[in-house]
C-alpha positions as CSV (number, residue, x, y, z in Angstrom):
1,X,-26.4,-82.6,-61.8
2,X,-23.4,-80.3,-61.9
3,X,-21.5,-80.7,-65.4
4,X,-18.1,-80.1,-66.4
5,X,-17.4,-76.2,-67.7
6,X,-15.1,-77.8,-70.1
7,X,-16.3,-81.3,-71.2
8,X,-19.7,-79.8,-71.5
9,X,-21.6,-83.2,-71.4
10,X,-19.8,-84.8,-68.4
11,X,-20.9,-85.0,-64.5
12,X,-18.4,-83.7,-62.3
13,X,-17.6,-85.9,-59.1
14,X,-16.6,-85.5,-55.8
15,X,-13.0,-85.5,-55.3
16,X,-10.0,-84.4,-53.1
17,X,-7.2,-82.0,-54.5
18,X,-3.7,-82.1,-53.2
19,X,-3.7,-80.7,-49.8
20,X,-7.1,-81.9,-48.9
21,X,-9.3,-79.8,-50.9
22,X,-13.2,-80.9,-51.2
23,X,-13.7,-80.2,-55.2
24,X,-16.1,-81.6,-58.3
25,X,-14.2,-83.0,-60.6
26,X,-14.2,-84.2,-64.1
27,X,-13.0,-87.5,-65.2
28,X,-12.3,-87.1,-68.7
29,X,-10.5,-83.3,-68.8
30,X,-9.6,-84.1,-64.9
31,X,-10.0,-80.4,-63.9
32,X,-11.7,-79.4,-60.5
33,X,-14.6,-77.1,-59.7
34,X,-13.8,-75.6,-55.9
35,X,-16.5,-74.4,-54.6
36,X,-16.3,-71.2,-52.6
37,X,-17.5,-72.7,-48.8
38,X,-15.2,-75.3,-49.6
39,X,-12.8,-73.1,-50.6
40,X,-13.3,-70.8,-47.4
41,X,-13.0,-73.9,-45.0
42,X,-10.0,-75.2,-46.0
43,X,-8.5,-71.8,-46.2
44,X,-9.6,-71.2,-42.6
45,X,-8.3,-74.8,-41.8
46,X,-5.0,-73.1,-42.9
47,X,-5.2,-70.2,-40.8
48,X,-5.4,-67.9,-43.5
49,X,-5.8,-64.4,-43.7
50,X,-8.1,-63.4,-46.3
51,X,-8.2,-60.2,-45.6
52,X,-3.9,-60.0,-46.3
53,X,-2.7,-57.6,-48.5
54,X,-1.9,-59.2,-51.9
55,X,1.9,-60.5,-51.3
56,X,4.0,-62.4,-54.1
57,X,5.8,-65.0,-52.7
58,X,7.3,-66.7,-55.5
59,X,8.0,-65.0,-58.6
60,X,6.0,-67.5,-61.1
61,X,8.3,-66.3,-64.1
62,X,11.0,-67.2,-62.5
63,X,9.9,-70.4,-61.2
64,X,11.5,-73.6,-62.0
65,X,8.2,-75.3,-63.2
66,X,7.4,-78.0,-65.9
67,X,4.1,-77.3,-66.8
68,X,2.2,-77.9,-69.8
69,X,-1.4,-76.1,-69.9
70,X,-3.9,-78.3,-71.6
71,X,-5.6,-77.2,-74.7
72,X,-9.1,-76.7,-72.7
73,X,-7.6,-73.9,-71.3
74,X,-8.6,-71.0,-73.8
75,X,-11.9,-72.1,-74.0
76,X,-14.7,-70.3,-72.7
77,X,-16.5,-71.6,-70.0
78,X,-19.6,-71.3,-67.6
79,X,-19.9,-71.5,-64.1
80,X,-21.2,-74.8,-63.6
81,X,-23.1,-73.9,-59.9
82,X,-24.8,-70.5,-61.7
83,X,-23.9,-70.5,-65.0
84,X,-21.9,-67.3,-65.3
85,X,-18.9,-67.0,-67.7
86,X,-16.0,-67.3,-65.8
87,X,-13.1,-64.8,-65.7
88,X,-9.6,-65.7,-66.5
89,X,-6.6,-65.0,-63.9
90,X,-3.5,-65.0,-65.5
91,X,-0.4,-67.0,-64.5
92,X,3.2,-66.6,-66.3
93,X,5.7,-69.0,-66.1
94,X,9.0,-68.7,-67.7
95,X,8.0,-71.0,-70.9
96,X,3.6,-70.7,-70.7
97,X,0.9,-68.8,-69.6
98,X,-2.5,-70.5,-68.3
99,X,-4.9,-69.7,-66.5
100,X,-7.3,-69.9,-63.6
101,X,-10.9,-69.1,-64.0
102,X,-13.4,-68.0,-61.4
103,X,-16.7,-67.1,-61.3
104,X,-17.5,-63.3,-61.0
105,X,-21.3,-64.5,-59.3
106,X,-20.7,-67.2,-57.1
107,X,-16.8,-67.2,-56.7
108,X,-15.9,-70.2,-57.2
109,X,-12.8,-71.4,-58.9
110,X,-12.2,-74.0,-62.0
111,X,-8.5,-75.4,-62.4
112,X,-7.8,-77.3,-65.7
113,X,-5.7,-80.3,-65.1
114,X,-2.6,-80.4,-63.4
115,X,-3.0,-76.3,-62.8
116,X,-3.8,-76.8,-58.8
117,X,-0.3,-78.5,-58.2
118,X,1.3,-75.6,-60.0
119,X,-0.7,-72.9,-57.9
120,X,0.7,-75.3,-55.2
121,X,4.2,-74.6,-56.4
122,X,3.5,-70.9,-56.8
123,X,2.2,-70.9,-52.9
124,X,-1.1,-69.6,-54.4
125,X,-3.2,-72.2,-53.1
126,X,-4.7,-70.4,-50.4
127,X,-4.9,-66.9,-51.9
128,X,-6.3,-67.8,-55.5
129,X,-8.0,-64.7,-55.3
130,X,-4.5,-62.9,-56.0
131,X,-4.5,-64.2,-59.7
132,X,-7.5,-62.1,-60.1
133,X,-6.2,-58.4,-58.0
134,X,-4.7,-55.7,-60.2
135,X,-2.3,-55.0,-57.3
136,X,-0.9,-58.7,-57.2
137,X,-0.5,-58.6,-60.9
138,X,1.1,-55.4,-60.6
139,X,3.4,-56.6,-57.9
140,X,4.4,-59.6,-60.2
141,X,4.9,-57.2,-63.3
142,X,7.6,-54.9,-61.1
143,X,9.6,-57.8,-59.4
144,X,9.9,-59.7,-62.8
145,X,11.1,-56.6,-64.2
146,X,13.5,-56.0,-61.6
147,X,15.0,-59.6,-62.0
148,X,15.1,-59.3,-65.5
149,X,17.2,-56.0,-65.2
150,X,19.4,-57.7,-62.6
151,X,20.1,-60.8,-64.7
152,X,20.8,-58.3,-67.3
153,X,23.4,-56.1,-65.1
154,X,25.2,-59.3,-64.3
155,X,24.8,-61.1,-67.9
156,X,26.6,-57.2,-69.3
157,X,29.0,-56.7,-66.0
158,X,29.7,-59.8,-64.9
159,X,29.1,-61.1,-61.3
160,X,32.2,-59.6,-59.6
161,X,31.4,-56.0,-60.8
162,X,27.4,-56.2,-61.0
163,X,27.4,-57.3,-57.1
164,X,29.5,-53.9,-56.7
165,X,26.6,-52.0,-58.4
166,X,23.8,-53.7,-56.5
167,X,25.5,-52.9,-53.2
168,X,26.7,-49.0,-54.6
169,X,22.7,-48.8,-55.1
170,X,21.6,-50.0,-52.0
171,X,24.0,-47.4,-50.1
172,X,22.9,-44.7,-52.2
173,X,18.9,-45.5,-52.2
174,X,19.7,-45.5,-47.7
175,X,21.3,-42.4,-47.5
176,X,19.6,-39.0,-47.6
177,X,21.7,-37.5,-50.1
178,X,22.2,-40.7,-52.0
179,X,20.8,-38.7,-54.8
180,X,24.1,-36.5,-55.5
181,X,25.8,-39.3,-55.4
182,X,23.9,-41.0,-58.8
183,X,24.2,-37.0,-60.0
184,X,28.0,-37.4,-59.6
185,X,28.2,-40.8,-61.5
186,X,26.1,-39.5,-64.0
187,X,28.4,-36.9,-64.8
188,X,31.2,-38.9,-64.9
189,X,29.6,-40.8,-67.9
190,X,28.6,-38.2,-69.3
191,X,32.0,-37.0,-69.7
């Protein structure tokens, strides 16, 4: 008997996520225990790579997502093949953070309900294990920051201007001696 890591006294059941997905599943919290052969299969289905660098594909801050976590979500929970704690992957989106557990023995994956249509979404689906590498978080951390700052540029400049400055900075960052060219406008505020 395989219980829920969440609704501690309930059976999980087999079940189908979106996009075919062979999972346990729990009928009162409806989240989903992936196994990781299941989870391998259907990746390899796909034709994925798993051996692929980490890539973002879509920016999940600055995805257009409604998405409320549940309230199971900070709880603490056990692997329910091995018994492990699971470890938390973290996913911000522009209004919440949730997240995705996994199980550091057996590697398999626990979604709380409605999560796996969001990873979906997110086109993490087939590369959950991104959630959980330093160098996808990284990668997430550095192109929010740059969208932020570009928002910003256009929010202070306006549009007109701003797309001046992206382009100015794209000529300078391709030439070789781009660099005396920021020195110059340096300068010239300095002034």
């Amino acid at each position: 008997m395989v219980l829920c890591p969440k609704e501690l006294k309930v059976e999980l059941s087999d079940g189908i996520l979106s996009g075919e997905l062979p999972a346990l599943c729990c009928p009162d919290c409806e989240g989903a225990w992936i196994r990781p052969e299941s989870y391998a299969e259907w990746q390899d289905k796909r034709g994925v790579d798993r051996d692929a660098a980490p890539q973002v594909t879509i920016l999940p801050t600055q995805a257009d997502i409604n998405f409320q976590p549940v309230s199971l979500d900070n709880r603490a929970a056990l692997c329910p093949d091995c018994k492990n704690y699971l470890v938390r992957g973290r996913v911000q989106l522009p209004e919440v953070t949730f997240f995705v557990e996994r199980c550091p023995n057996c590697r398999g994956y626990w979604c709380d309900r409605g999560e796996w249509e969001v990873l979906q979404q997110l086109q993490l689906d087939q590369h959950l294990d991104y959630i959980f590498n330093d160098q996808w978080q990284s990668q997430v951390k550095e192109l929010d920051f740059a969208a932020r700052e570009k928002a910003a540029t256009i929010d202070k400049l306006g549009p007109e201007i701003a797309a001046k400055v992206f382009e100015l900075a794209q000529l300078l960052e391709a030439h070789p001696e781009g660099d005396f060219g920021v020195a110059y406008l340096m300068r010239r505020f300095e002034e």
